[in-house]
Backbone as a chain_set.jsonl record, in Angstrom:
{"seq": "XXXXXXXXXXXXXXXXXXXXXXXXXXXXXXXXXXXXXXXXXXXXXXXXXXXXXXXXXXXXXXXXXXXXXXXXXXXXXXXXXXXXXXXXXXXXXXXXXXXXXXXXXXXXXXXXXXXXXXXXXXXXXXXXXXXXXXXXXXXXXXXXXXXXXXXXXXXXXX", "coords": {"N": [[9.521, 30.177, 57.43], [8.411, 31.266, 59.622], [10.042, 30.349, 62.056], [12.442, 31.816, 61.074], [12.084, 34.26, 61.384], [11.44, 34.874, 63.823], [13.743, 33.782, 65.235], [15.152, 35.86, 64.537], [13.923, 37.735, 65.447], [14.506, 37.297, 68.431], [17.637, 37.419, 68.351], [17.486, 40.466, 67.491], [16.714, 41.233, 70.287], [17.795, 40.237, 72.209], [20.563, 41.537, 71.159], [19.952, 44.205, 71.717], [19.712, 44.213, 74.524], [22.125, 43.903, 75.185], [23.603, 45.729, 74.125], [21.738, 47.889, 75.36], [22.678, 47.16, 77.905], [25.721, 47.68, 77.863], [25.545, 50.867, 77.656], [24.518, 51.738, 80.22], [26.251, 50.619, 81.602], [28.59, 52.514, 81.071], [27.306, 54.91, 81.882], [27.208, 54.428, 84.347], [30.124, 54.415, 85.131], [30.878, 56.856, 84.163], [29.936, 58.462, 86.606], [31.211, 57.498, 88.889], [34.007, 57.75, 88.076], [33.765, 60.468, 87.93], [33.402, 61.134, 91.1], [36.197, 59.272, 91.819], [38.056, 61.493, 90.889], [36.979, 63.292, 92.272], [38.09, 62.702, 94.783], [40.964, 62.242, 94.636], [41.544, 65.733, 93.989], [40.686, 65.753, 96.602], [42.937, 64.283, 98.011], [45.156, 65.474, 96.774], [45.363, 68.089, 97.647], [44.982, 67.485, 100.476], [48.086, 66.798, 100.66], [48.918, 68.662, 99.599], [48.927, 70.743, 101.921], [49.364, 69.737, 104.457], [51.561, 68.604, 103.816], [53.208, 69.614, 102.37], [54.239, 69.475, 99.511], [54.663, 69.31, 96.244], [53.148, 68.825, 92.76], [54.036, 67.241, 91.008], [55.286, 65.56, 92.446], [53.486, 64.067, 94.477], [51.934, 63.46, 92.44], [53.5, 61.179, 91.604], [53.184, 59.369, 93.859], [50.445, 58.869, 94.3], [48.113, 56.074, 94.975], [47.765, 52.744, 93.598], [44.894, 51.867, 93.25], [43.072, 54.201, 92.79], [44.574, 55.351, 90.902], [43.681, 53.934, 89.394], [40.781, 54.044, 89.143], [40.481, 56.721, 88.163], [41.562, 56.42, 85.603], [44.185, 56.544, 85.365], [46.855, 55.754, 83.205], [49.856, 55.766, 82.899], [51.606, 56.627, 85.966], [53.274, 59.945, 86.321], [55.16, 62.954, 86.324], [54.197, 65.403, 85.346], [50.909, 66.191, 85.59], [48.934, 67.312, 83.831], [49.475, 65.68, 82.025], [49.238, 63.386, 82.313], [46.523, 63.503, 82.757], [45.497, 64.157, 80.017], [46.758, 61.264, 78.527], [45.066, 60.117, 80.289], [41.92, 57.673, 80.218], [39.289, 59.202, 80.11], [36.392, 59.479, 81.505], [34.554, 61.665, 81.988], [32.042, 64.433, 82.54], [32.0, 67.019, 80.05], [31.956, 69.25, 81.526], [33.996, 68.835, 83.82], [35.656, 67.621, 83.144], [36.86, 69.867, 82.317], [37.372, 71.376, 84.461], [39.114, 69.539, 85.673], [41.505, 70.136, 83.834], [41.604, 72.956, 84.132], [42.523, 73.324, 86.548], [44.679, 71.77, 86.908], [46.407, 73.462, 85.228], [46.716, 75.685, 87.125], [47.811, 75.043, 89.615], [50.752, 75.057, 91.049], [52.201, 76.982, 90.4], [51.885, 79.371, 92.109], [51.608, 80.548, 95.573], [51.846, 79.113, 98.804], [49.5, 79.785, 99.713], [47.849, 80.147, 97.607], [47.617, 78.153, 96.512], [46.103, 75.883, 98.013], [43.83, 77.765, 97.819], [42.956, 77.649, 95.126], [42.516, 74.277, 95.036], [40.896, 74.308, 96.688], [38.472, 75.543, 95.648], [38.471, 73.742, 92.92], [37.579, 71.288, 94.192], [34.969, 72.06, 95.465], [33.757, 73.125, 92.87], [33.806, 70.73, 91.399], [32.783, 68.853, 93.215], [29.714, 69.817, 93.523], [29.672, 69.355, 90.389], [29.709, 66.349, 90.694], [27.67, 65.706, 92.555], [25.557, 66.475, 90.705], [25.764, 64.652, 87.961], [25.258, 62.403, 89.745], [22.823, 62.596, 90.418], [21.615, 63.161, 87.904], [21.73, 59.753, 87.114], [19.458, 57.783, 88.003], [17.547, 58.813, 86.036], [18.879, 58.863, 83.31], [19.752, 56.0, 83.004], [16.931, 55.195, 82.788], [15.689, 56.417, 80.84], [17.751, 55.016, 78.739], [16.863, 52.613, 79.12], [14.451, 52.334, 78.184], [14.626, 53.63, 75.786], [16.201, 51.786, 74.528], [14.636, 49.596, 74.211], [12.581, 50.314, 73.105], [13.575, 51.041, 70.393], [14.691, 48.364, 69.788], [12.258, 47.277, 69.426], [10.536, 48.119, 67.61], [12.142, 47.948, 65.549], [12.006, 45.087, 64.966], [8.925, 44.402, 64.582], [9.088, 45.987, 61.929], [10.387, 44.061, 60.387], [9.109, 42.303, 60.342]], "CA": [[9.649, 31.612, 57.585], [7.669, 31.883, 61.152], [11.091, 29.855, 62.579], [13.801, 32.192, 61.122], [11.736, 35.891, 62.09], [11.272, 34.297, 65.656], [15.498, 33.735, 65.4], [15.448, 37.127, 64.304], [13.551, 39.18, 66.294], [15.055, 36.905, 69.125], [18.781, 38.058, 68.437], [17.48, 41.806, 67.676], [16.379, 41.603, 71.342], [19.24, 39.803, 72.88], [21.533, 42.565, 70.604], [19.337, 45.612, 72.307], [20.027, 43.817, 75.96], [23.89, 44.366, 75.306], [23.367, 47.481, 73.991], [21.768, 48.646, 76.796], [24.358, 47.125, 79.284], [27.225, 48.742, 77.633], [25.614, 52.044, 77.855], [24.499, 52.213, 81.541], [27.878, 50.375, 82.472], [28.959, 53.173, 81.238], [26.985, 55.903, 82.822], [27.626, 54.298, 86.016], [31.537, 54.55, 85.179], [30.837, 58.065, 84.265], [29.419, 58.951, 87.532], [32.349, 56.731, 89.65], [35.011, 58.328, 87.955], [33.586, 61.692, 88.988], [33.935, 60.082, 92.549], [37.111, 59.144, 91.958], [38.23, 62.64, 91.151], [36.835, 64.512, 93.285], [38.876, 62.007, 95.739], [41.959, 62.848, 94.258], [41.808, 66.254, 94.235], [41.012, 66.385, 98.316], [43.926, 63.965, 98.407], [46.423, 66.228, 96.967], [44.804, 69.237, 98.463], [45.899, 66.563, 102.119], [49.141, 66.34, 100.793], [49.662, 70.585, 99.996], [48.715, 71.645, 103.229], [50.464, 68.858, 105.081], [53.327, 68.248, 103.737], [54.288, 70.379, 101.306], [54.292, 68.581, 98.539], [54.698, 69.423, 94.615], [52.296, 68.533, 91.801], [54.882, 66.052, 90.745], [55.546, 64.296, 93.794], [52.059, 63.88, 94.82], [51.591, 62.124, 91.036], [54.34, 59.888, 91.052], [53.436, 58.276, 94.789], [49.384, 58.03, 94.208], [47.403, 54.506, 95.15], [47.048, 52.508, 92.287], [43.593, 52.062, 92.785], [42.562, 55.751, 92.803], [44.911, 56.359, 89.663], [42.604, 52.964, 88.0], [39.477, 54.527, 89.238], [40.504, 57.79, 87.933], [41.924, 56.086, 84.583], [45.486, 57.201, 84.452], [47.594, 54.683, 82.365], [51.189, 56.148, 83.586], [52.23, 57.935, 86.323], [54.536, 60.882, 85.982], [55.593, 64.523, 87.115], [52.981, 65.936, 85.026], [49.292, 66.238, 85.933], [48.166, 67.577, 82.227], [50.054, 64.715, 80.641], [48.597, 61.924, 82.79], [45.506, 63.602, 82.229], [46.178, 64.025, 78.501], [46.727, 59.741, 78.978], [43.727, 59.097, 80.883], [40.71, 57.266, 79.747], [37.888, 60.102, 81.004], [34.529, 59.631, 81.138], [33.883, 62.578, 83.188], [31.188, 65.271, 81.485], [32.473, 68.064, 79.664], [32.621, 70.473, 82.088], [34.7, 67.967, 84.718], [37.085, 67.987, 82.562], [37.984, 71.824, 82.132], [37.837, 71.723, 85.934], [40.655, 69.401, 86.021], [42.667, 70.751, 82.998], [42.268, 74.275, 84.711], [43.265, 72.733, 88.175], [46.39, 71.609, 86.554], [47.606, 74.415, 85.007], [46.205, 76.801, 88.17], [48.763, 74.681, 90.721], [52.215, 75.328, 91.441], [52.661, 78.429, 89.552], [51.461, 80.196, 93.186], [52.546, 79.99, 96.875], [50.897, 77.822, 98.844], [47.398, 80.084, 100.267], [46.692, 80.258, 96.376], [47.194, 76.618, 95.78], [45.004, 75.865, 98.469], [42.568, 78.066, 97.454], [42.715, 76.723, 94.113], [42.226, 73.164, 95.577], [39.271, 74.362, 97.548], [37.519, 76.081, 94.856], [38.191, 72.852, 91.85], [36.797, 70.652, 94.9], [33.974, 72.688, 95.469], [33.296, 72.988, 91.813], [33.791, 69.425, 91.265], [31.388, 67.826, 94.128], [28.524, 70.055, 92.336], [29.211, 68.381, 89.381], [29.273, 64.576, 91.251], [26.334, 65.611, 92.932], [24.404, 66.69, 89.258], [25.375, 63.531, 87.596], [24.142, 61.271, 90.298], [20.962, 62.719, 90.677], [20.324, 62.836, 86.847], [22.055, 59.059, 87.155], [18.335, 57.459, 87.389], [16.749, 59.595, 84.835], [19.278, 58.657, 82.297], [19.651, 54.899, 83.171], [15.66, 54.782, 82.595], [15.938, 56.87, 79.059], [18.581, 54.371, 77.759], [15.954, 51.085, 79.113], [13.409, 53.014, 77.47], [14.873, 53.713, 73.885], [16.463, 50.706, 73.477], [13.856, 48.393, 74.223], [11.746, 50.622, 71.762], [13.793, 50.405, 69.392], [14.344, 46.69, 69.457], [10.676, 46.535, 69.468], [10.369, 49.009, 66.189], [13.049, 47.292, 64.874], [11.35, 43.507, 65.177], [8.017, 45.242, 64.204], [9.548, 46.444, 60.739], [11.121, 43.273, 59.702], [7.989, 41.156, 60.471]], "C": [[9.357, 32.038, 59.019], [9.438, 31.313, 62.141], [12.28, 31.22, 62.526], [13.409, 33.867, 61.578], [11.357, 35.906, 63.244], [12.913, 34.624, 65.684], [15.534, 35.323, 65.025], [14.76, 37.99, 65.522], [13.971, 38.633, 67.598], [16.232, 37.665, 69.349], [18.597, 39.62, 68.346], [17.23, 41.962, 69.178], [17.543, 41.403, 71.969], [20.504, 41.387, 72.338], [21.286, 43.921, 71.573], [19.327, 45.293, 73.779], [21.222, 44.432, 75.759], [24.164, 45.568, 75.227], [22.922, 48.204, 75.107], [22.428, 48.521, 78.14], [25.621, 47.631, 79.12], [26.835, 50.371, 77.796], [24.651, 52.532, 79.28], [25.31, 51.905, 82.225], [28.528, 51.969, 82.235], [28.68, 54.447, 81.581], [27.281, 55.885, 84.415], [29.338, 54.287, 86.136], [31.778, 55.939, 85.207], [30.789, 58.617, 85.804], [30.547, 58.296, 89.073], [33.204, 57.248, 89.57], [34.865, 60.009, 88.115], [33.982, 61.91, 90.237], [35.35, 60.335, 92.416], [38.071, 60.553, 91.961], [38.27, 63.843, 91.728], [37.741, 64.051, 95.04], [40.04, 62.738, 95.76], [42.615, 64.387, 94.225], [41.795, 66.718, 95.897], [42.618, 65.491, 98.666], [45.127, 64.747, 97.796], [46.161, 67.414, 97.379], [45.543, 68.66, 100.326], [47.142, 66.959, 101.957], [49.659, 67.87, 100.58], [49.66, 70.96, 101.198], [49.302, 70.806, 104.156], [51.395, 68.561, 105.196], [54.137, 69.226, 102.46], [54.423, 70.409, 99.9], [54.183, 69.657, 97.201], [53.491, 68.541, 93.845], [52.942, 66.927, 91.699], [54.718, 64.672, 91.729], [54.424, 63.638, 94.431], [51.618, 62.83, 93.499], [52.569, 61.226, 91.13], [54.122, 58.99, 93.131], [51.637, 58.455, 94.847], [49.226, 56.548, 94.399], [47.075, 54.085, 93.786], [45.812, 52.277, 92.06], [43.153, 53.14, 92.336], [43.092, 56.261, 91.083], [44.082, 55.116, 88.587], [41.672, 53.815, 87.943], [39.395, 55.711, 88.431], [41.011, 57.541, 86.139], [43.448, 56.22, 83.954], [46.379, 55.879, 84.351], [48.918, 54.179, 82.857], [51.211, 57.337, 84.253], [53.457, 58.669, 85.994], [54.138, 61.883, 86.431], [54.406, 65.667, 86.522], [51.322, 65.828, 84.901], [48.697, 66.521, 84.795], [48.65, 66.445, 81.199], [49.107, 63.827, 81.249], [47.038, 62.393, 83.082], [45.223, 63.524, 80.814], [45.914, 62.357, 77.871], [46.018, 59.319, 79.274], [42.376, 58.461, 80.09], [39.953, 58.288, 80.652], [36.793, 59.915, 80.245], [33.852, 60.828, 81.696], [32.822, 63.438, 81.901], [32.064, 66.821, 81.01], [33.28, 69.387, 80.566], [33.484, 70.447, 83.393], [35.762, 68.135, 84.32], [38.153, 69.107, 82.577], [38.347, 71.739, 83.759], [39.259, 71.011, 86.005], [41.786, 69.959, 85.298], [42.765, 71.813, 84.053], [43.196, 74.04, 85.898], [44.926, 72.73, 87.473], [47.11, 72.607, 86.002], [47.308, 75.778, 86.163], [47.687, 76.148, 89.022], [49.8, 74.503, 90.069], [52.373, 75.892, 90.545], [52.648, 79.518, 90.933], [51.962, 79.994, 94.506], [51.172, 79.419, 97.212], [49.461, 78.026, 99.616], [46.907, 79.543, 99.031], [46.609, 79.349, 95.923], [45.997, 75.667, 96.607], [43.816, 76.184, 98.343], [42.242, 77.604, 95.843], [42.46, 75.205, 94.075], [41.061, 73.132, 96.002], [37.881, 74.549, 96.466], [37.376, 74.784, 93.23], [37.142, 71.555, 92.762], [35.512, 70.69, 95.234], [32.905, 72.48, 94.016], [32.983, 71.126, 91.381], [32.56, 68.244, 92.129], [30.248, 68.56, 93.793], [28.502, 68.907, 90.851], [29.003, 66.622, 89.453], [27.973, 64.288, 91.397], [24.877, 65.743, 91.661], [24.162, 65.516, 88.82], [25.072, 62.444, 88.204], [23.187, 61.648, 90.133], [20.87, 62.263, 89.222], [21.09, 60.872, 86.537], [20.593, 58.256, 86.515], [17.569, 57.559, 86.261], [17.365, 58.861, 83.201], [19.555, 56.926, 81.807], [17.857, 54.172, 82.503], [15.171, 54.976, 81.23], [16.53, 55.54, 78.332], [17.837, 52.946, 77.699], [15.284, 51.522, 77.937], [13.469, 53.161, 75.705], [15.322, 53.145, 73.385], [15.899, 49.634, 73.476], [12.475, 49.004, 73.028], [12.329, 50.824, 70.067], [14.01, 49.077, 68.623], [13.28, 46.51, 68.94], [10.32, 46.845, 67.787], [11.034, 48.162, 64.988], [12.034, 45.661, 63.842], [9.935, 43.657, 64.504], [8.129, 45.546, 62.388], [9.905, 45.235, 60.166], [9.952, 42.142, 60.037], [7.302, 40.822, 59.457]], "O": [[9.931, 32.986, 59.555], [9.863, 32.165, 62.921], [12.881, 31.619, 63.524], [14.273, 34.615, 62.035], [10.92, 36.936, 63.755], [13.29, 35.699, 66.15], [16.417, 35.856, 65.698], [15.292, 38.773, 66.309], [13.875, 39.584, 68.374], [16.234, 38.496, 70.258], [19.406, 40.265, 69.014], [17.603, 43.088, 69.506], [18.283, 42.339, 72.269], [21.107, 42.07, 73.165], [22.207, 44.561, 72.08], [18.865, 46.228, 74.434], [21.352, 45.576, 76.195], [24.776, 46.322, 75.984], [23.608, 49.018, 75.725], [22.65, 49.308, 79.06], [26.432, 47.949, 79.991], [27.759, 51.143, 78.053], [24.135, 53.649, 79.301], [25.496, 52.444, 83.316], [28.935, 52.574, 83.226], [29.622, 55.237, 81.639], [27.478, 56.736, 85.282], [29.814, 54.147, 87.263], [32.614, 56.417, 85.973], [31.775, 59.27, 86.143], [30.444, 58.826, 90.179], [33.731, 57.554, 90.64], [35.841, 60.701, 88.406], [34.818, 62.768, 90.521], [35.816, 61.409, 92.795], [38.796, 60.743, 92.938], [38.984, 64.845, 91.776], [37.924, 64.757, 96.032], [40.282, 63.64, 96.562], [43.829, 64.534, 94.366], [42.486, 67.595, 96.417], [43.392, 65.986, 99.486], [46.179, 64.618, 98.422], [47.25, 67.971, 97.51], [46.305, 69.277, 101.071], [47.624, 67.524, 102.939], [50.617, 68.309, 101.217], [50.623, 71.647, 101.536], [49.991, 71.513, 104.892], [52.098, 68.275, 106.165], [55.257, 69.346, 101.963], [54.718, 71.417, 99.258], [53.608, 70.74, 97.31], [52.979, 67.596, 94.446], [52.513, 65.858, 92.133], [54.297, 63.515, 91.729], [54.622, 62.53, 94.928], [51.108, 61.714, 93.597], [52.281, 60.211, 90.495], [54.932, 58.143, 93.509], [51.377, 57.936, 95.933], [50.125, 55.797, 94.021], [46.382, 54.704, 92.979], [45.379, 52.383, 90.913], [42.729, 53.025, 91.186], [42.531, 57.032, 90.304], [43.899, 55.264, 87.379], [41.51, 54.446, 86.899], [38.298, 55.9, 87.908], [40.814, 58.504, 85.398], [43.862, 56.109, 82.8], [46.557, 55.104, 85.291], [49.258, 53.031, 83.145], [51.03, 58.487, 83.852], [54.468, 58.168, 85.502], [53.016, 62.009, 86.921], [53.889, 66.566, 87.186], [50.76, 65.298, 83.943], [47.676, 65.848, 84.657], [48.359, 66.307, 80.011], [48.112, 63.533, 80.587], [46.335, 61.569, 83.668], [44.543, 62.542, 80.516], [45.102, 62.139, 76.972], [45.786, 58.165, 78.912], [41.951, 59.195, 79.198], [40.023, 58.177, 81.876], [36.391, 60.057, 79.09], [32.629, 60.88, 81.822], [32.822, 63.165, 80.701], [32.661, 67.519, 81.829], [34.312, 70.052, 80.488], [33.759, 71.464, 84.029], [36.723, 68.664, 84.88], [39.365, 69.271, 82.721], [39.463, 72.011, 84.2], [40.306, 71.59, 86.29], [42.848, 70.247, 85.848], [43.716, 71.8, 84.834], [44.326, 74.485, 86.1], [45.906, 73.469, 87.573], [48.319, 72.711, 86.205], [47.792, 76.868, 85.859], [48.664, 76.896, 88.999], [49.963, 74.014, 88.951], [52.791, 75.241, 89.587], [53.386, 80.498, 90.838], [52.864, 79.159, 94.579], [50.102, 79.257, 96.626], [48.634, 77.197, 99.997], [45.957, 78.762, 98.972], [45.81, 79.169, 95.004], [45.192, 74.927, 96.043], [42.842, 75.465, 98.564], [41.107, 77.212, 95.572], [42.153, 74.801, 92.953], [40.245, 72.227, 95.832], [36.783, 73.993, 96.449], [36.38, 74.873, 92.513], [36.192, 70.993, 92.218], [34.844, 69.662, 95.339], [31.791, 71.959, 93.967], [31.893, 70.607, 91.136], [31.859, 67.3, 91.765], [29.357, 67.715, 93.706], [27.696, 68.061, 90.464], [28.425, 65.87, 88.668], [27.261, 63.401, 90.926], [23.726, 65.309, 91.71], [23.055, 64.987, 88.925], [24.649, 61.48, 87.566], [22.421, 60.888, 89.54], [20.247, 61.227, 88.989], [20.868, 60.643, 85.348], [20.37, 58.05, 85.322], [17.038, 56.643, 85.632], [16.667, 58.472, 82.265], [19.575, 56.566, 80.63], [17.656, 53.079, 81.973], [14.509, 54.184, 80.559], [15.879, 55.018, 77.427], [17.956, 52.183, 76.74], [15.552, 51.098, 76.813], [12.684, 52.902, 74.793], [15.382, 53.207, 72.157], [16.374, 48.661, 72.89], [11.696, 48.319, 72.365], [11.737, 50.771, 68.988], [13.726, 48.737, 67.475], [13.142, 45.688, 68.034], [9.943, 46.016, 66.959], [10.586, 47.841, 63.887], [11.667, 45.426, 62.691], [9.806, 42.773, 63.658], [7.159, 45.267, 61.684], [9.65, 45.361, 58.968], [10.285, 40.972, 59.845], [6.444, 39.945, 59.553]]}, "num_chains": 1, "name": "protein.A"}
């Protein structure tokens, strides 16, 4: 019996390692693909005021890194579809910023798409800057509650 609740509370620990590497991989993906977004919109914000450019045309000649980092699957002419498509991790309120973004541009000439560029950019590097900071905090929570629960766990079945 002392052999197989050793093997046990062994694998409950090993299990609550993984567990906690899948869920600060993915806070730190969260907080990247913020990044990546807030990239994206200064780069087609570059490409309005420079060249001219359309919604469209700006999505269908993106870097494929930027559209990995950012998660989009397929490009195409629409910015709400290949958002729509994307894997997002962003936080709730990242999101509306880009939905709104997308349906705010190219409906307007091109001060108010600018200023709609300026102001999702704006909005957007607040929210980069939030979830890094609470980055630590939440990385230390997720050590924290799943090494007590392992422990609780292992504890209970003893």
């Amino acid at each position: 019996m002392g052999a197989l609740t050793l093997c046990g509370g062994v694998l409950l620990l090993g299990a609550a390692f993984l567990l906690i590497g899948g869920m600060t991989a993915g806070e730190r993906r969260r907080v990247a693909q913020c990044r990546a977004y807030l990239t994206l919109l200064q780069r087609i914000r570059g490409q309005i005021a420079c060249y001219q450019r359309s919604l469209g045309e700006i999505c269908r000649t993106l870097e494929p890194e930027l559209c990995a980092a950012c998660g989009f699957g397929v490009l195409g002419d629409s910015f709400t579809a290949m958002l729509d498509g994307a894997n997002l991790y962003l936080p709730p309120d990242a999101k509306g910023i880009m939905y709104r973004f997308a349906a705010e541009l190219g409906k307007s000439y091109l001060g108010e798409q600018l200023a709609a560029c300026d102001g999702a950019i704006a909005e957007m590097s607040d929210v980069c800057e939030r979830e890094e900071s609470r980055l630590p905090d939440r990385i230390r929570l997720i050590w924290t509650a799943g090494i007590c629960c392992a422990l609780a766990l292992i504890l209970i079945f003893l």
